[in-house]
N, C-alpha and C positions, 0 to 999 in steps of 0.2 A: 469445587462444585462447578459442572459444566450447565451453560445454557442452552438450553435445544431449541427454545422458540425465542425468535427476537421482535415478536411482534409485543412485546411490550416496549420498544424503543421507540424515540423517536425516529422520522425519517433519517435525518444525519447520521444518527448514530448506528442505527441500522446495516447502513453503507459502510460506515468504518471498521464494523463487525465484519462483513462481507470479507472488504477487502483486506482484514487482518486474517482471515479465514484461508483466503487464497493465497497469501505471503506462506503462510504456515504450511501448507500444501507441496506449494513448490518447492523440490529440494536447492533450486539456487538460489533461493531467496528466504527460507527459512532458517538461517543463521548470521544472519544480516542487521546490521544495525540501521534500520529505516525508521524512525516514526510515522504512524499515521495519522492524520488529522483532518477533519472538514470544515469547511467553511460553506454553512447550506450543505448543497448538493453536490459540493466540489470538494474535491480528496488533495491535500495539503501532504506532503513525502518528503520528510527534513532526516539528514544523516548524512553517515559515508560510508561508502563502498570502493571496491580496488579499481573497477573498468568503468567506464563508456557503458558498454554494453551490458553490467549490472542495474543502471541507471535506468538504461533504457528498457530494458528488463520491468522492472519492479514498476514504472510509467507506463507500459503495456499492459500489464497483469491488472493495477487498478483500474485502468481505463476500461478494462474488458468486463467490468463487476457490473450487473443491470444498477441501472440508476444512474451512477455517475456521469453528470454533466461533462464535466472537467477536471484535468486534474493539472494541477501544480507543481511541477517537480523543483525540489529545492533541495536534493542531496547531492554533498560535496563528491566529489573524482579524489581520495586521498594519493591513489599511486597507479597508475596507467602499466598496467602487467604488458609485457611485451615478450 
C-alpha cells in the first residue's frame, strides 16, 4: 500500500518520508545502504557506502529536503573506489 498524503505524520516523521523519497529518486543513491532517521527536525544517516563522495552525496540530497534543519552524517567510507 503506497501513501500519498503524509500529512497525517508528524513533523519528523514527515521529513524522514521526504528524505526517503528523495534517496529513492535518485539513481546513486537508491541501492544504497543508508538509514534514515531524525532527531526533531534533524535527519540522522547511518550506513556504508564505497566513496567520499557517495556520502556526500546522500548529506546533500537530505539537506536539500524543505524542513531539515540539519543533518548528521554518520555513514561509514567502507572502501575508497580509486
Amino acid at each position: 500500500m503506497q501513501v500519498h498524503s503524509l500529512d497525517h505524520l508528524p513533523e519528523g516523521e514527515m521529513i524522514r518520508e521526504q528524505v526517503r523519497k528523495e534517496f529513492k529518486e535518485n539513481p546513486l543513491l537508491k541501492s544504497q545502504n543508508i538509514l534514515i532517521d531524525t532527531d526533531g527536525l534533524d535527519i540522522v544517516l547511518e550506513g556504508d557506502v564505497e566513496t567520499d563522495d557517495m556520502s556526500s552525496l546522500a548529506e546533500d540530497v537530505a539537506g536539500g529536503v524543505f524542513g531539515v534543519l540539519q543533518v548528521r552524517n554518520e555513514i561509514h567510507v567502507s572502501r575508497e573506489a580509486r
